[in-house]
C-alpha positions as CSV (number, residue, x, y, z in Angstrom):
1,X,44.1,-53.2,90.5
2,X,41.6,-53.6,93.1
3,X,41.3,-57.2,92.4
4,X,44.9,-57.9,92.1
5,X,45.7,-56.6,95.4
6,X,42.9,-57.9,97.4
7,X,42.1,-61.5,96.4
8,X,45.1,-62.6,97.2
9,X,44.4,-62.0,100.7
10,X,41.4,-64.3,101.0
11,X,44.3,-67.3,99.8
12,X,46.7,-67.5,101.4
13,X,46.8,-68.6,105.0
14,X,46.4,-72.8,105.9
15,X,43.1,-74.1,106.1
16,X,41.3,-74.2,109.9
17,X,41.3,-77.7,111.2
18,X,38.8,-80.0,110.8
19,X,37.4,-78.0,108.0
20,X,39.5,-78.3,104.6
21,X,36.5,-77.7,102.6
22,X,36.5,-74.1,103.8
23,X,36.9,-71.7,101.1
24,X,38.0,-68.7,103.0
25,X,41.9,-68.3,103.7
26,X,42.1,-65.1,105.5
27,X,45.3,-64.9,107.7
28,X,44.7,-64.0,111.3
29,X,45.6,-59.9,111.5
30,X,46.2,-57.4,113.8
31,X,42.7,-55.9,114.1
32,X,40.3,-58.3,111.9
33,X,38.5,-60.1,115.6
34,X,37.6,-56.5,116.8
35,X,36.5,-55.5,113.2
36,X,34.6,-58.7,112.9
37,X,32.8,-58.0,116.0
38,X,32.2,-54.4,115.4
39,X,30.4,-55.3,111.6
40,X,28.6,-57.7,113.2
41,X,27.3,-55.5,115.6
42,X,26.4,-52.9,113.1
43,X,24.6,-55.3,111.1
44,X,22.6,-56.8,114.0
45,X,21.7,-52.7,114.6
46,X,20.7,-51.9,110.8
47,X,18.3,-55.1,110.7
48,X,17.0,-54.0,114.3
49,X,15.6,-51.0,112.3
50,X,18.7,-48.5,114.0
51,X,19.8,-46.5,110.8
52,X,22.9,-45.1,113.6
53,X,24.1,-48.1,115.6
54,X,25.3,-47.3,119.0
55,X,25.0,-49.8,121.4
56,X,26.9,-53.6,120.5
57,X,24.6,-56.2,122.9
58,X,26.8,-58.8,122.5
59,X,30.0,-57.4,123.8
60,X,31.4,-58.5,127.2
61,X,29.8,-61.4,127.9
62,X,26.6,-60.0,126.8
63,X,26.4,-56.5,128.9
64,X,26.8,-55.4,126.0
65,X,29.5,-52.4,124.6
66,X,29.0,-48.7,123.6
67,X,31.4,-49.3,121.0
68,X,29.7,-48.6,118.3
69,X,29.5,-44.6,119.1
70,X,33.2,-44.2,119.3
71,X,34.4,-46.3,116.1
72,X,34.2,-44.1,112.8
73,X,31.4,-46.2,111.2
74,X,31.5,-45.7,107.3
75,X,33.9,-49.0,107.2
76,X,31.2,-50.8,108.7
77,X,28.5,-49.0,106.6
78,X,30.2,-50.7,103.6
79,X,30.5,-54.0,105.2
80,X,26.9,-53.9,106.0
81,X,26.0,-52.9,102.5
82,X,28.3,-55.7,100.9
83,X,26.8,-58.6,103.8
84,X,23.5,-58.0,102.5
85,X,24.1,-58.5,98.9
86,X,26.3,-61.8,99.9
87,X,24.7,-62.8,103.2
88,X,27.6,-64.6,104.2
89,X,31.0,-63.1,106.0
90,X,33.7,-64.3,104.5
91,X,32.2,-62.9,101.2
92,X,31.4,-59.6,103.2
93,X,35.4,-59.1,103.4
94,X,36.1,-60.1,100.3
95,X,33.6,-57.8,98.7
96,X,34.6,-55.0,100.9
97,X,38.4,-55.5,100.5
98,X,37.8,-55.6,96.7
99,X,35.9,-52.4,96.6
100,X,38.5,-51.0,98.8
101,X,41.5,-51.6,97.2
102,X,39.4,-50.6,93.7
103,X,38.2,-47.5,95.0
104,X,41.6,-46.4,96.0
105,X,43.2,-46.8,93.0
106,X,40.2,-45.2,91.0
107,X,40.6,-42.2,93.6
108,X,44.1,-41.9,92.8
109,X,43.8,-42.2,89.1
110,X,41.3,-39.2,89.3
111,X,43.4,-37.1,90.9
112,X,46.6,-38.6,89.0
113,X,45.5,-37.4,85.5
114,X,45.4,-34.0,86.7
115,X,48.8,-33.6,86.2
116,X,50.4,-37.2,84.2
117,X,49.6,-38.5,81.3
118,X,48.2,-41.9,81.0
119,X,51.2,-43.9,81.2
120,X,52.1,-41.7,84.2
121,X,49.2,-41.8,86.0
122,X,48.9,-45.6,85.5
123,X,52.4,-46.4,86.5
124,X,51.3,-44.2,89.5
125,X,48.2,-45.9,90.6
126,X,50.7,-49.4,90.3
127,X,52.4,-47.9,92.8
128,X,50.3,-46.6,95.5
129,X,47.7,-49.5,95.2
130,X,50.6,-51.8,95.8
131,X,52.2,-49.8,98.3
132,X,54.1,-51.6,101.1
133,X,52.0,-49.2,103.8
134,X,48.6,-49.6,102.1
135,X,48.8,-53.4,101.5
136,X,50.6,-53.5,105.1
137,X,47.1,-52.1,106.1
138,X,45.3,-55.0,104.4
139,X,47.5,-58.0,104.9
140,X,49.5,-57.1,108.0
141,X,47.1,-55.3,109.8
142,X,43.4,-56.2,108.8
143,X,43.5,-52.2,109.1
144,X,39.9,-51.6,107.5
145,X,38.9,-48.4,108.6
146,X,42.7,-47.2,108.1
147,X,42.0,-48.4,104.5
148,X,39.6,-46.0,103.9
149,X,41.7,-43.3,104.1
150,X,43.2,-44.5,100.8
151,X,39.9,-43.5,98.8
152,X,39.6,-40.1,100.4
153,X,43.0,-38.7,100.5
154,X,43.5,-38.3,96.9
155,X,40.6,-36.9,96.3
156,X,40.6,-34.7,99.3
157,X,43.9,-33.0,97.8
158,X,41.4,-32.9,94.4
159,X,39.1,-31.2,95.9
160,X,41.9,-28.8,97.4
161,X,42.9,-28.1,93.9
162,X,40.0,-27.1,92.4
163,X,38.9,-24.5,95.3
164,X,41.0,-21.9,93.0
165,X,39.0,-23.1,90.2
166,X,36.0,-21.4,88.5
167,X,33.2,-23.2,89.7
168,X,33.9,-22.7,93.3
169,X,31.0,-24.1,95.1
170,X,31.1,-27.2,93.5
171,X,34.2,-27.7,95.0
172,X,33.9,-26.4,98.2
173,X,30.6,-29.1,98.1
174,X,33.1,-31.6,97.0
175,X,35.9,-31.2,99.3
176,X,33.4,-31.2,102.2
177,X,31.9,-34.3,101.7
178,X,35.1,-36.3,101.2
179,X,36.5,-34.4,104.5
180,X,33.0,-35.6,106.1
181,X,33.6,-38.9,104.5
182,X,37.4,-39.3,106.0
183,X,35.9,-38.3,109.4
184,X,34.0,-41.0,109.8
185,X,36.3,-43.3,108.2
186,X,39.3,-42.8,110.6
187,X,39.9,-39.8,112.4
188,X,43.6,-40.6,113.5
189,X,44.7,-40.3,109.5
190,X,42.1,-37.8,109.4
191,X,44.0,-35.6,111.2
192,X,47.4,-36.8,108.7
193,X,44.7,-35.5,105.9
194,X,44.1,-32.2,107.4
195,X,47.7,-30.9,107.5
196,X,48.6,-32.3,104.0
197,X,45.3,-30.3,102.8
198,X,46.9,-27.2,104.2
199,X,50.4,-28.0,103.0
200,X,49.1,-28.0,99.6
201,X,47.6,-25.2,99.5
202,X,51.0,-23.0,101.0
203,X,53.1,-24.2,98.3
204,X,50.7,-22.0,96.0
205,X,51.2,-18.6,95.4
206,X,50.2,-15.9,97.4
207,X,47.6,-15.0,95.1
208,X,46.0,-18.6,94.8
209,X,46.8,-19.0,98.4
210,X,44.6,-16.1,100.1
211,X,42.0,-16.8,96.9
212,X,41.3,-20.1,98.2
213,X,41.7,-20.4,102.2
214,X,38.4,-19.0,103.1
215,X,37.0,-21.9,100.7
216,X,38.9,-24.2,102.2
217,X,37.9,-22.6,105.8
218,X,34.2,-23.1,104.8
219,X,34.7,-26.9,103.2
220,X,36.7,-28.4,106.3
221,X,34.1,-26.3,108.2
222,X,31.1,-28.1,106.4
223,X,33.0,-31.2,106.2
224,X,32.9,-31.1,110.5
225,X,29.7,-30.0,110.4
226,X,28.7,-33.2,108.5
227,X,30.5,-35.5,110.4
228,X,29.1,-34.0,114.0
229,X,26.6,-37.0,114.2
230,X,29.5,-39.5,114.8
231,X,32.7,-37.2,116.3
232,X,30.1,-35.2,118.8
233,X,29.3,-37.6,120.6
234,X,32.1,-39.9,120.4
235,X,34.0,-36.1,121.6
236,X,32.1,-35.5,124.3
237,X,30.7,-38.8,125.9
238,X,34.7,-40.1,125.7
239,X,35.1,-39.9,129.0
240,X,32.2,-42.6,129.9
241,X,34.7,-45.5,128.6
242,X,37.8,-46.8,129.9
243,X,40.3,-45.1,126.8
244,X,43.1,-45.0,129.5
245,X,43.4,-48.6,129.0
246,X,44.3,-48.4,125.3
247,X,46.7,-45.1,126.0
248,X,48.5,-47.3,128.4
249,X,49.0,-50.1,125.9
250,X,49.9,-47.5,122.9
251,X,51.5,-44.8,124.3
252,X,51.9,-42.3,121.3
253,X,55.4,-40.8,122.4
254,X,57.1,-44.1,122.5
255,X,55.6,-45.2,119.4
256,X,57.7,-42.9,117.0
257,X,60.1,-44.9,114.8
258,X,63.3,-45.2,115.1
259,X,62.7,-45.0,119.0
260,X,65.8,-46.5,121.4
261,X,63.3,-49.4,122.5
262,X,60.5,-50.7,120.0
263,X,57.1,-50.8,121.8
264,X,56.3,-54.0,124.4
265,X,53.5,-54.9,122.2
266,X,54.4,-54.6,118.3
267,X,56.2,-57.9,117.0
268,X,59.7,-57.4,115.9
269,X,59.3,-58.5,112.4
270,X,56.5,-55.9,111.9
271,X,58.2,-52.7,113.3
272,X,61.4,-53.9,111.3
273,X,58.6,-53.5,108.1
274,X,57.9,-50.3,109.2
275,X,60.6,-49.0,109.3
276,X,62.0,-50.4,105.8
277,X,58.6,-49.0,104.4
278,X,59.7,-45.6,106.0
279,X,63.2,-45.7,103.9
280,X,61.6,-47.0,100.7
281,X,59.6,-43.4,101.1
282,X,62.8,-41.3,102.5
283,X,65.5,-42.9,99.8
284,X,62.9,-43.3,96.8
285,X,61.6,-39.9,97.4
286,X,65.5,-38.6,97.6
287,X,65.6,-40.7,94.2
288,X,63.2,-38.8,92.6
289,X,63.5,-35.3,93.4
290,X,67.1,-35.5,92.2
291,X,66.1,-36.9,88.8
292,X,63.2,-34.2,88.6
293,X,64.8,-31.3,89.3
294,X,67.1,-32.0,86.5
295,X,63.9,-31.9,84.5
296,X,63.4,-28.5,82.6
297,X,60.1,-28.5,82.4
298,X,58.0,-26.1,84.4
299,X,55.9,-25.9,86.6
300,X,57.1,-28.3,88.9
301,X,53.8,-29.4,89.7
302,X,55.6,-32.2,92.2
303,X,56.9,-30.0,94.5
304,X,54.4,-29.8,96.7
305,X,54.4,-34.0,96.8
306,X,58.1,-33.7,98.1
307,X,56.9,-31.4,100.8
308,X,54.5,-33.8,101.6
309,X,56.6,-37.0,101.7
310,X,59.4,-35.1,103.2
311,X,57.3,-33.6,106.2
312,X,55.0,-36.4,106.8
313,X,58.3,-38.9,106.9
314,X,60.1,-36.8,109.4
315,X,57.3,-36.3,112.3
316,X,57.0,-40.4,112.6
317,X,60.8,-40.5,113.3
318,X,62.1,-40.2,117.0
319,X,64.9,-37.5,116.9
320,X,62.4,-35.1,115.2
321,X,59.3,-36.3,117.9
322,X,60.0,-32.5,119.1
323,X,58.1,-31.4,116.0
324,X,54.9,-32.7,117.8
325,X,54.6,-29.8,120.0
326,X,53.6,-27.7,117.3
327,X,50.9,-30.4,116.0
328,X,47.8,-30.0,118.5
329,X,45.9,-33.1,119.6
330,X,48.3,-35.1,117.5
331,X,48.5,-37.7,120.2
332,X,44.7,-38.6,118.6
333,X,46.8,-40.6,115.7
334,X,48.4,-43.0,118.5
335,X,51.0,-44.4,116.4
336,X,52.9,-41.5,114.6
337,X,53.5,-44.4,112.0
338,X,50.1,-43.7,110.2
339,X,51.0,-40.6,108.8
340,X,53.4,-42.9,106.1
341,X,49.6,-43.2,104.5
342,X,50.5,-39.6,103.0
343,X,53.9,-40.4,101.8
344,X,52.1,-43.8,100.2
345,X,50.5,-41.5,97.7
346,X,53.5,-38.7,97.2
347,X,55.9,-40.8,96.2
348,X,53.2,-42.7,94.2
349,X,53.0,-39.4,92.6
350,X,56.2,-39.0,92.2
351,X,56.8,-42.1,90.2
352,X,54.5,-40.9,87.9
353,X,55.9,-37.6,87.3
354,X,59.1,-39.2,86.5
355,X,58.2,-42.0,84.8
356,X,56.1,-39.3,82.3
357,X,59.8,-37.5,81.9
358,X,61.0,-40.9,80.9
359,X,58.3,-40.7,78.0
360,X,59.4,-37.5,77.1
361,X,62.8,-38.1,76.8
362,X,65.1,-37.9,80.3
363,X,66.3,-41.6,80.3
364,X,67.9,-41.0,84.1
365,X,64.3,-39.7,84.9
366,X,62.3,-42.7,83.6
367,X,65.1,-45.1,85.3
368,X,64.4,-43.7,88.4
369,X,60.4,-43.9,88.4
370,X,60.9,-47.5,87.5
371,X,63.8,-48.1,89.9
372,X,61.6,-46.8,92.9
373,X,58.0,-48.2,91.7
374,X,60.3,-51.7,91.6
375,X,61.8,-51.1,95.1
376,X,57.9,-50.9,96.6
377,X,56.8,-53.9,94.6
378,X,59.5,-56.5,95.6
379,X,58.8,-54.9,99.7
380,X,55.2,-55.2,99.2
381,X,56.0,-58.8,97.8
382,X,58.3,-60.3,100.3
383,X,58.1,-58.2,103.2
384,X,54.3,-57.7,103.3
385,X,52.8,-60.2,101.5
386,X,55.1,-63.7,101.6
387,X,55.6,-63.6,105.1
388,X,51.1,-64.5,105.6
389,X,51.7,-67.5,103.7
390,X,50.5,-70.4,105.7
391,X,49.8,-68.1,108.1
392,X,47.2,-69.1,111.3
393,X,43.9,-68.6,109.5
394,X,40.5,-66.2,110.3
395,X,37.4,-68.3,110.0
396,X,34.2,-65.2,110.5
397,X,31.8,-67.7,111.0
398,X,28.4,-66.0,112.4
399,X,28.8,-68.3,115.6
400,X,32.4,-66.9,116.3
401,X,32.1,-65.8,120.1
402,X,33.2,-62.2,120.1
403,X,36.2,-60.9,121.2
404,X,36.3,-58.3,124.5
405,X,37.5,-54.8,123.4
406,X,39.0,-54.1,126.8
407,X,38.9,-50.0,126.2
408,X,35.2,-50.2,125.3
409,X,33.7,-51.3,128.8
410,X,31.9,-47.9,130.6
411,X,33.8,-47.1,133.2
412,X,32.5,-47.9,136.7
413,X,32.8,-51.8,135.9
414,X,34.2,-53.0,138.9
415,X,36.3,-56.1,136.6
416,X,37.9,-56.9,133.8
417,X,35.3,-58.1,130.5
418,X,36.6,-61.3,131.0
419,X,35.9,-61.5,134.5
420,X,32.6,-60.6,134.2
421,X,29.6,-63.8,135.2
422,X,27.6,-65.7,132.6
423,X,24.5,-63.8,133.4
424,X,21.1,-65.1,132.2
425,X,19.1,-61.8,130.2
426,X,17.0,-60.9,133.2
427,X,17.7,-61.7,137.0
428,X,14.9,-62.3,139.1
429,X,13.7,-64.1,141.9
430,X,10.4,-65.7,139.9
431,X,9.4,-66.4,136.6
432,X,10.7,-64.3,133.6
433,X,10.7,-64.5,130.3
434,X,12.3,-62.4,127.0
435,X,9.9,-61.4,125.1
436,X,12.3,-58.9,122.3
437,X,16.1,-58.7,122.8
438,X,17.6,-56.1,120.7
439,X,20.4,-54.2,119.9
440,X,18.6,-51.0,121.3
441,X,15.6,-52.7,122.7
442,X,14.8,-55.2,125.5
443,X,11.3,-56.2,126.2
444,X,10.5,-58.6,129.3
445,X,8.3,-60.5,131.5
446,X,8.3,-61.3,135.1
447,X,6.5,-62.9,138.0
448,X,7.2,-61.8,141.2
449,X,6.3,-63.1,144.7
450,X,7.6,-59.8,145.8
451,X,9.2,-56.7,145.5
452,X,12.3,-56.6,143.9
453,X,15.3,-55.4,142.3
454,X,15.3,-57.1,138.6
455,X,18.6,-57.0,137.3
456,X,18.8,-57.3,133.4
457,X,22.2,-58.1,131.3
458,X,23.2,-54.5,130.1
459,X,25.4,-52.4,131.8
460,X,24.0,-48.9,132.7
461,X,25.3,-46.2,130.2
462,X,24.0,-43.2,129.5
463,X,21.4,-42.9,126.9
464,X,18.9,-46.4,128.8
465,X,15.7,-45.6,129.9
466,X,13.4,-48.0,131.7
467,X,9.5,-48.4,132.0
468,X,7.9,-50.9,134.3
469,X,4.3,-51.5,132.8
470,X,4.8,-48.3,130.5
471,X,5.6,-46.0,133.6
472,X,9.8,-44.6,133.3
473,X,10.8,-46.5,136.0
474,X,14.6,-45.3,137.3
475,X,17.7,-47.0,136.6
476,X,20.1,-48.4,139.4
477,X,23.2,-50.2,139.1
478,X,23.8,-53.5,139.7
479,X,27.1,-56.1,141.3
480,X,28.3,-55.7,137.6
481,X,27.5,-52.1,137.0
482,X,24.7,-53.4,134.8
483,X,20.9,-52.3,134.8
484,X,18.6,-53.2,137.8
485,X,14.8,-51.8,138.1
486,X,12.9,-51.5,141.0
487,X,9.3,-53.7,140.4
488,X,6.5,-54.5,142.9
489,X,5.6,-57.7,143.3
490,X,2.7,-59.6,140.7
491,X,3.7,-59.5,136.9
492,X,4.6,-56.9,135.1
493,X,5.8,-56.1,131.6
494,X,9.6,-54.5,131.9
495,X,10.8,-52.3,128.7
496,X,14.8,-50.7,128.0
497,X,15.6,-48.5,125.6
498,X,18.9,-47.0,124.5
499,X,18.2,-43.6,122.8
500,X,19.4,-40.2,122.6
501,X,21.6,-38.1,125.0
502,X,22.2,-34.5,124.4
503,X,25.3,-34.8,122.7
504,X,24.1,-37.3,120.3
505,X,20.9,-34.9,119.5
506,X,23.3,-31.9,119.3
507,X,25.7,-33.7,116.8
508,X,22.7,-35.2,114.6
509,X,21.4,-31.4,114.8
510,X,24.4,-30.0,113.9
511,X,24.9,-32.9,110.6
512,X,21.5,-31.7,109.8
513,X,22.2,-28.1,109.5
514,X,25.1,-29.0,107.7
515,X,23.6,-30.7,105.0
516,X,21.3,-27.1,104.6
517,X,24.2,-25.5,104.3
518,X,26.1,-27.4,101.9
519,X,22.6,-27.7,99.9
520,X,22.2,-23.7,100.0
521,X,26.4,-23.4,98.3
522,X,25.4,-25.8,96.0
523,X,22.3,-24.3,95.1
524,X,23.8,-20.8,94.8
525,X,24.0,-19.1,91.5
526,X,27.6,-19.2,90.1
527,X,29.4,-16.5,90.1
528,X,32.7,-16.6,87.6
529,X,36.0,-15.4,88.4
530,X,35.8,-12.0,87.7
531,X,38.8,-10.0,85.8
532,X,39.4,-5.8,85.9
533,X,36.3,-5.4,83.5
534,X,33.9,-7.6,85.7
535,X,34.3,-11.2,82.8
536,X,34.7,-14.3,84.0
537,X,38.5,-14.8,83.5
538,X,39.5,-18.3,82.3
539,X,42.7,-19.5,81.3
540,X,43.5,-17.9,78.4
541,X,44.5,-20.0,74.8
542,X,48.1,-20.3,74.5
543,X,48.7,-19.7,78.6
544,X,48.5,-23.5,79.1
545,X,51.2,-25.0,81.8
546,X,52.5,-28.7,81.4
547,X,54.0,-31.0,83.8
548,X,56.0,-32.3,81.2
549,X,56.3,-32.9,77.3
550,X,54.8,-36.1,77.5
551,X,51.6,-35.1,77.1
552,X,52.7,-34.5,73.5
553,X,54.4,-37.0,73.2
554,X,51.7,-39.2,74.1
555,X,49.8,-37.7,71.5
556,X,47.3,-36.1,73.3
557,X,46.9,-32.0,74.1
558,X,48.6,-31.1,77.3
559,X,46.6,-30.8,80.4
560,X,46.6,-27.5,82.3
561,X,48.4,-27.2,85.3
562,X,45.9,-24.8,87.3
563,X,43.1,-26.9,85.6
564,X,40.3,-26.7,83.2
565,X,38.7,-23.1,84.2
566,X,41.1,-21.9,86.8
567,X,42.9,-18.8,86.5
568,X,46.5,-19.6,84.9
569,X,48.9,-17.1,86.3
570,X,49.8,-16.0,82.5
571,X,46.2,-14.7,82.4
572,X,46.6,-11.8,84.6
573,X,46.0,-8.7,83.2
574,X,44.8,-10.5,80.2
575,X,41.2,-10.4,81.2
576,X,40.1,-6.7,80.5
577,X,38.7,-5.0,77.3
């Protein structure tokens, strides 16, 4: 599935002129220039010997960019990890695409056979990897960190699931690290995550419910905890950038769909996509409930995926924007469109659920699981896909000149990035020389007839520091808000160094005692779920719950609805003696 989704992407726009023998075909997508820039960075910063990139030296015209602290880097973790096996970056996105779309679908499919058969969970995983909204992500969008999300939100609600379960610390373990994992992926969805995590969990019962919140307080409490190295920082130190710049541009409250006026700066085609993806969702989930709740089988293990698709539809929509209110710091997400990555894999869910009451007998059921997985395959097909035919082509050649992330210049820069002069490394009046230019390291030589103010190309953030001959030497700032040293006259050796402000020690300190927690839950002996007369209480033989009959019919025993070790609620009062 992975490869079936992806590879077509590298094919299909028109070659770049004056180079047919190209081999790469990437169309030209929203984001792909800024996520070009920002691997390349990242690389430059893991082969400077940086194992947490913060500073991106070839940004603005060469002042350089603190980008790298405020993007979520695991995307560019993985494109790192995938250029150095290739060494060449139109293989890097092709590698990473693949494993992206691949590890979605494998994410899903572990989750899926929780609750569907086979043919079920298969027919699922169709749908969801081919998603108009997930490949919109990939073909439309060049969305790469958004993609992410893909992987961890299925397992995230896996993880959710088994907190109930037996073997509790494992999954508390479990849950934390993919909620880490989503944090540093792409906080905007993983926000979306969060309140489908606790959405799940309310449509348990009471018993369940109170069972397994303090778990769940304690994993998205780890999870936070693991992820402080990246969101502390980037938290705290936000108000050193220019963000008002991209809040003007994207204005969450007028993004909402179905809106009187489409935003100034989406394309009409593509907000037209959106919203036909949203009523592929809202009318295919409709679909599917109807046909389901005809189904006599219980538990109706899918209700808790029409909660889902029905809540996380309705707060992208306009006339319910009001809803927001009661959503703190939802104006994070920026385009309340991204939350229709949680319907992507409900009504992916839901397709399998009735698609495995097809196999087990209810015709009008089966019809309407392959009616709906249909609908998002002909979208995904010619809405999504077709239209990046021939399409202006992206050539990430190593030489590409970087684009200017406007929002990511420190603020205090008197001009716009592109405003800003072709400045040689180091201004001085004498002789000078480079002797080490790095991400997070500049190392120079000058001559001077006397003293003066030495400017170098890097514009003063927090976090430089600045020796003249080994001595800390203060910072100033310079026409262009960059880095200028005081230095006597004769030669002297000048040295810059981008390190560690207090908010990036406290967030590395806080990841570390994270990981000594989550090794000390791990490491603690397990305790079972204890019945009246102090046993471990598992589900019971004969107490086992099936989504459907399928599972029989498929020839195969059914699968437990609470899961393997998990207390069933038939078991109550079952476990004493």
């Amino acid at each position: 599935m992975g490869l079936a989704s992806a590879v077509p992407f590298h094919f299909l726009a028109r070659p770049a002129p004056g180079d047919p023998s190209a081999w790469w075909r990437m169309p030209f997508t929203h984001d792909i220039a800024m996520h070009f820039d920002n691997m390349r960075a990242f690389w430059r910063g893991l082969a400077s010997g940086v194992a947490i990139p913060r500073w991106d030296e070839a940004a603005n015209k060469g002042f350089g960019s603190p980008a790298p602290s405020y993007h979520p880097p695991a995307i560019y973790y993985l494109t790192s990890a995938a250029h150095l096996l290739v060494r060449d970056w139109g293989g890097t996105f092709l590698l990473a695409h693949v494993a992206l779309m691949t590890a979605s679908a494998a994410a899903f499919l572990a989750y899926a056979r929780r609750w569907l058969s086979w043919r079920g969970a298969l027919g699922a995983a169709t749908a969801y990897s081919l998603a108009p909204y997930h490949l919109i992500d990939l073909y439309q969008r060049g969305a790469m960190a958004e993609l992410l999300t893909f992987v961890w939100l299925p397992l995230a609600w896996l993880g959710v699931e088994r907190l109930a379960g037996r073997a509790a610390a494992s999954s508390v373990a479990g849950l934390a690290v993919v909620y880490a994992l989503s944090l540093v992926s792409h906080p905007p969805t993983a926000y979306g995550l969060t309140i489908s995590l606790g959405l799940l969990i309310l449509s348990w019962g009471r018993g369940r419910t109170r069972a397994a919140l303090p778990r769940l307080a304690l994993a998205l409490a780890l999870g936070l905890g693991l992820a402080g190295f990246y969101l502390l920082p980037a938290w705290l130190e936000r108000g050193l950038i220019q963000e008002d710049a991209f809040r003007g541009v994207w204005p969450y409250a007028e993004s909402f769909l179905f809106s009187p006026r489409p935003p100034a700066e989406i394309p009409a085609p593509f907000w037209t996509l959106l919203h036909r993806t949203w009523w592929l969702g809202a009318v295919g989930g409709a679909v599917l409930i109807a046909a389901l709740l005809r189904h006599r089988e219980r538990p109706r293990a899918w209700l808790p995926w029409s909660a889902a698709l029905a809540f996380f539809s309705l707060i992208a929509v306009k006339p319910l924007a009001w809803l927001s209110v009661f959503l703190p710091g939802v104006a994070m997400v920026s385009f309340p469109w991204r939350m229709l990555c949680v319907p992507a894999l409900a009504l992916a869910l839901l397709v399998g659920a009735a698609l495995d009451a097809g196999a087990a007998g209810d015709r009008l059921c089966g019809v309407a699981g392959g009616l709906v997985l249909a609908a998002g395959i002909v979208i995904s097909g010619t809405l999504v896909v077709a239209p990046m035919l021939g399409a202006r082509v992206f050539v990430p050649r190593a030489a590409r000149p970087p684009a200017n992330v406007f929002w990511m210049v420190p603020k205090g820069v008197p001009v716009e990035a592109r405003l800003l002069p072709d400045a040689a490394p180091v201004t001085a009046e004498g002789a000078s020389s480079v002797e080490r230019w790095q991400p997070e390291m500049r190392r120079a030589r000058v001559t001077l007839d006397r003293a003066q103010n030495v400017g170098l190309r890097a514009f003063v953030f927090p976090g430089w520091t600045a020796a003249v001959d080994g001595r800390p030497t203060p910072i100033a700032a310079g026409p262009w808000a960059n880095v200028e040293l005081p230095v006597p006259a004769g030669a002297h050796e000048i040295e810059l160094r981008y390190g560690l402000t207090w908010p990036r020690q406290l967030g590395l300190g806080v990841s570390l005692l994270s990981v000594l927690v989550l090794l000390a839950v791990v490491t603690r002996p397990p305790r079972g779920l204890a019945g009246p007369a102090g046993r471990a209480c598992l589900t019971p033989p004969g107490s086992t719950l099936t989504l459907s009959s399928s599972a029989e019919s498929a020839g195969r025993s059914p699968r437990s609805v609470v899961g393997a070790g998990e207390e069933s609620p038939d078991s109550k009062g079952q476990c004493a003696g």
